[in-house]
Legacy VTK file of the C-alpha trace (Angstrom):
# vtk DataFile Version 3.0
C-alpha trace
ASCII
DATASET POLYDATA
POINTS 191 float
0.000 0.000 0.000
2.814 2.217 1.187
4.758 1.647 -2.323
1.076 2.190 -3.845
0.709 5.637 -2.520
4.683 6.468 -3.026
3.654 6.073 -6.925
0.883 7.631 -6.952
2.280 10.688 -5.686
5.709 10.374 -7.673
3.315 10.325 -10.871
1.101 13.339 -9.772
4.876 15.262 -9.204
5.698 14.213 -13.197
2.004 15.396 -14.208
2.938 19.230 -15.983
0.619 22.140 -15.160
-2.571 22.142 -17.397
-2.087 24.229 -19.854
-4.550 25.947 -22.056
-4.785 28.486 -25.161
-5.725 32.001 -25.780
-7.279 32.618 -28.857
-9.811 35.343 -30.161
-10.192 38.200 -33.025
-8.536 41.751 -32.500
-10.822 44.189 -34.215
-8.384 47.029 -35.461
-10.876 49.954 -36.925
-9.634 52.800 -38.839
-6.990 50.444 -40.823
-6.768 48.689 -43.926
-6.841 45.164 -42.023
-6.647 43.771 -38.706
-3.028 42.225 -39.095
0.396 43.128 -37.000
-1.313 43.307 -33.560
0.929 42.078 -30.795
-1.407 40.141 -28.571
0.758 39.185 -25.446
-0.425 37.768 -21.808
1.368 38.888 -18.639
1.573 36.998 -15.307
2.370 38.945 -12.188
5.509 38.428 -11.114
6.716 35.653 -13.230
10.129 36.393 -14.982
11.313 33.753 -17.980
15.031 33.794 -18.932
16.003 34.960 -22.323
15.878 32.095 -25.506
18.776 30.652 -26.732
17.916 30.458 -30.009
17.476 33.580 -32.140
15.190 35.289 -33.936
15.331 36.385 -37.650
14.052 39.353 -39.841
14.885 39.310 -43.472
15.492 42.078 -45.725
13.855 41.117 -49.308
11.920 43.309 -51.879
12.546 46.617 -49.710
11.198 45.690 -47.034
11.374 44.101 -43.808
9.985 40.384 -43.190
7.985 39.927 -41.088
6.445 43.617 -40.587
5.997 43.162 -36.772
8.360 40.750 -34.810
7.237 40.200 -31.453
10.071 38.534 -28.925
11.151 37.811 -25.335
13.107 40.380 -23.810
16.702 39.237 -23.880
16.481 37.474 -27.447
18.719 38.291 -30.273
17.650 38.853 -33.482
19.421 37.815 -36.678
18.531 40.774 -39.518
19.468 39.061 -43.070
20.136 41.457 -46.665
18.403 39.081 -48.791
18.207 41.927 -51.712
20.643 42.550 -54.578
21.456 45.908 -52.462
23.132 46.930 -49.303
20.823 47.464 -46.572
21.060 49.074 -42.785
18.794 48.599 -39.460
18.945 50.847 -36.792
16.255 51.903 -34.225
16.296 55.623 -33.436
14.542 54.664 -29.905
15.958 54.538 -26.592
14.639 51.191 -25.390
16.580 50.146 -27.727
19.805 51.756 -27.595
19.469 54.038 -30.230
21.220 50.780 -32.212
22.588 51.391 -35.861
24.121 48.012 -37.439
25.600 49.770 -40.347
25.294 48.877 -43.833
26.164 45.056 -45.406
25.344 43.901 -48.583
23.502 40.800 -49.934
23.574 37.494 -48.191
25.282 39.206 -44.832
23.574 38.978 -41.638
23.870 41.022 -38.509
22.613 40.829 -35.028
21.458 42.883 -32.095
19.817 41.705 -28.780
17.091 43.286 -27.316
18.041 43.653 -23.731
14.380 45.320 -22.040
10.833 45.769 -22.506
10.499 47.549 -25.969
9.382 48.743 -28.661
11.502 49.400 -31.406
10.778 51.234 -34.954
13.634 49.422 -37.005
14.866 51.812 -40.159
16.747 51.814 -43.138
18.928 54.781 -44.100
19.435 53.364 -47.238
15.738 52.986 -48.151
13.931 55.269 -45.868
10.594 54.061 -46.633
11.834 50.647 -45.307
10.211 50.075 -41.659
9.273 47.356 -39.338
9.187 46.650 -35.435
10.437 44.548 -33.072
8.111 44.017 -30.262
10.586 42.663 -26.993
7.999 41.430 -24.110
8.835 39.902 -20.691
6.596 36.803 -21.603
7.079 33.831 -23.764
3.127 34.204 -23.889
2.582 35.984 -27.544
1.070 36.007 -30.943
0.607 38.197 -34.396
-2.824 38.672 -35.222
-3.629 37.433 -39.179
-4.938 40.124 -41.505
-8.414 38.604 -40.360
-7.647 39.564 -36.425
-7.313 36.449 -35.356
-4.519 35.255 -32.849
-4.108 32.110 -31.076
-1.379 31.801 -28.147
-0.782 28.188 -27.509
0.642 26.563 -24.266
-0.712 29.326 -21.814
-0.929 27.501 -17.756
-3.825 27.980 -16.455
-3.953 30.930 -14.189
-5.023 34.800 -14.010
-3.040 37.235 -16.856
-2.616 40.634 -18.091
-3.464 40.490 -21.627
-2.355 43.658 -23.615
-2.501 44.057 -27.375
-0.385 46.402 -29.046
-0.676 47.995 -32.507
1.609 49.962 -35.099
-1.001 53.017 -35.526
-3.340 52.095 -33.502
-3.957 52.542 -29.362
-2.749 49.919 -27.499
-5.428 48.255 -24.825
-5.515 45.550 -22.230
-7.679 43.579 -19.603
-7.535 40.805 -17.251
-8.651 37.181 -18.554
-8.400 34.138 -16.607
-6.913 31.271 -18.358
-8.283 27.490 -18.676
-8.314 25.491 -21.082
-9.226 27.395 -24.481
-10.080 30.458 -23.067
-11.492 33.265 -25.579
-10.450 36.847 -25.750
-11.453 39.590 -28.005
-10.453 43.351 -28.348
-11.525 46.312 -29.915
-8.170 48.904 -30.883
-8.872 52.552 -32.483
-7.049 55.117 -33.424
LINES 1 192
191 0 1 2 3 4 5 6 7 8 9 10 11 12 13 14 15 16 17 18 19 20 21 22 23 24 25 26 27 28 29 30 31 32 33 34 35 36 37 38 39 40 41 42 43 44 45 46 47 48 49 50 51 52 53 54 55 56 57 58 59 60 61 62 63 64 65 66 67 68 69 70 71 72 73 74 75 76 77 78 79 80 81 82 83 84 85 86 87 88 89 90 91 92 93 94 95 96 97 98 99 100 101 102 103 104 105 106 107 108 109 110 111 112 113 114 115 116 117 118 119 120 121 122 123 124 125 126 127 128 129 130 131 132 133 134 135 136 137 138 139 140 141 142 143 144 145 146 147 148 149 150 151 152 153 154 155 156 157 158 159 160 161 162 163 164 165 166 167 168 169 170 171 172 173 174 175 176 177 178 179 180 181 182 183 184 185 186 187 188 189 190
């Protein structure tokens, strides 16, 4: 009996947390479609160390790919010249370290890490009307909305969370949904 119930318990220990989903539809009015919102859930006071592996923006056609990168804070991001030109990044905004990577021609990649909570417009001084945005969270929790609005966030525990939603030209919003299971959640962003 005594083995019986040393099992049992053993077994519940290997059991992982239940985990659940957040999915929904961001409703972005006053734009062309409801794609590039950064839908991201927060726990209070839960901290996740930074990836190992690394993220990656390309730079093809004139333009950055994807459009809107979202990431955990601490993650490095790999920016390829995948065009027939030389390209630059830089960010002109603080969070970011005002970064500039210089300028590297086709088939070059360089790198910068995003070290805090940010927000970063990413430039080209080549090609000024080049821009994109790398979105660096303090949550693993995150998703791009499709140019339909909807988002899904899998592997969420169960458990209470922030859930903000950020935009490029839109107002960002937020509110508190508890997760579990599939657990829905929908937003309405303006300008």
């Amino acid at each position: 009996m005594k083995n019986t119930l040393f099992g049992i318990l053993v077994l519940a220990g290997a059991i992982p947390m239940l985990a659940g989903d957040i999915h929904g539809k961001i409703a972005c009015k006053g734009v062309r479609d409801s794609a590039d919102a950064v839908v991201y859930a927060l726990a209070s006071g839960k901290t996740f160390p930074a990836p190992t592996a690394q993220a990656k923006m390309n730079q093809a056609n004139l333009m950055f790919s994807p459009h809107v990168l979202p990431v955990l804070v601490g993650t490095t991001v790999d920016f390829l010249n995948s065009d027939a030109v030389l390209h630059n990044v830089f960010s002109p905004d603080a969070c970011a370290d005002k970064f500039n990577l210089g300028t590297w021609p086709k088939g070059q990649t360089k790198s910068y890490t995003f070290k805090k909570e940010c927000v970063a417009t990413l430039l080209c001084k080549v090609h000024p009307e080049m821009e994109a945005f790398v979105v660096a969270v303090p949550t693993p929790y995150f998703a791009v909305t499709k140019a339909d609005g909807t988002y899904r966030i899998a592997d969420v525990p169960d458990g209470a969370y922030t859930v903000k939603v950020w935009h490029p030209k839109l107002k960002a919003t937020q509110k508190a949904v508890t997760v579990a299971g599939a657990t829905a959640a929908d937003f309405e962003i303006v300008r």
